[in-house]
C-alpha positions in Angstrom: 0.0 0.0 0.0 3.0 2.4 0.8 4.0 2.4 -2.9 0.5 3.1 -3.8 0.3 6.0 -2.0 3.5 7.2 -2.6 2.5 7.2 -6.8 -1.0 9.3 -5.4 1.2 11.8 -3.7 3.4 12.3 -6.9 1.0 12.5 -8.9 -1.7 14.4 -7.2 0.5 16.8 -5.3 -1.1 16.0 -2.1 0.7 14.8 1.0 -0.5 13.0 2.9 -3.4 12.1 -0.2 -5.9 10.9 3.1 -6.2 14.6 3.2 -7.6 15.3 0.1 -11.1 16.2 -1.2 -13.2 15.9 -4.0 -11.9 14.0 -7.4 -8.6 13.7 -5.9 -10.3 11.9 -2.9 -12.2 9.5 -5.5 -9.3 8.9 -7.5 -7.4 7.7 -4.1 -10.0 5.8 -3.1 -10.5 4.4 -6.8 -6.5 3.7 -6.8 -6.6 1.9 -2.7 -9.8 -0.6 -4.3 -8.1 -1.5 -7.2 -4.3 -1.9 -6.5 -4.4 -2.6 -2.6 -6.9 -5.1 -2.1 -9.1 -3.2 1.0 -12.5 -3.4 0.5 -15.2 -0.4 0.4 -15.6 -0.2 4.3 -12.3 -0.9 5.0 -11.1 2.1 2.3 -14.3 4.6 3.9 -12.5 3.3 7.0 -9.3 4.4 6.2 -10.8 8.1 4.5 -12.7 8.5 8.0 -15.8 8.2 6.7 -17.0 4.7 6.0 -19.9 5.2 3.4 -17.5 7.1 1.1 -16.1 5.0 -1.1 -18.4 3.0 -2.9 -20.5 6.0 -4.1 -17.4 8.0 -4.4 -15.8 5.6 -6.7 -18.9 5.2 -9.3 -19.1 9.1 -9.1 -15.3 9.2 -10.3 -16.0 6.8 -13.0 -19.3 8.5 -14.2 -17.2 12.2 -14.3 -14.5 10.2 -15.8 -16.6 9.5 -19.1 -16.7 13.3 -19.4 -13.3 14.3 -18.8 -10.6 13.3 -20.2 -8.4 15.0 -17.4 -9.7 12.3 -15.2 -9.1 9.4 -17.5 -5.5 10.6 -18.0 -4.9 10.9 -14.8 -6.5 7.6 -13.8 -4.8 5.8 -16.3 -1.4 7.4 -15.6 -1.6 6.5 -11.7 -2.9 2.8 -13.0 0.2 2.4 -15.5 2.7 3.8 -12.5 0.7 1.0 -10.1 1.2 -1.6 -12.2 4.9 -1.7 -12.9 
């Protein structure tokens, strides 16, 4: 998970990225679900709030359809995640 977060700090500019708010905040929790293994509750858990992340994460993805700012982004932390 430390590399993880360390590719969200980079590439978000946030430190630490649990801080965060808004898209950057979906794209963290989008990033934690799909690289890191926690679940929803266990994410909303680690954001403070524990209903968060599910409905955070499909908001993310239906904003990401619409910008392609977010899909870069996404798909640059993804690619940086991966390998």
């Amino acid at each position: 998970m430390d590399a993880v977060l360390a590719v969200l700090e980079k590439e978000t500019g946030m430190s630490p990225v649990f801080l965060s708010t808004g898209t950057t905040r979906q794209v963290v929790m989008t990033t934690l679900y799909n690289f890191t293994g926690p679940n929803n509750r266990e994410i909303g858990h680690l954001e403070g709030d524990c209903s968060i992340a599910s409905q955070g994460r499909k908001r993310l993805g239906d904003r990401a359809e619409n910008d392609q700012k977010i899909r870069v982004l996404i798909e640059e932390i993804s690619t940086k995640c991966q390998g």
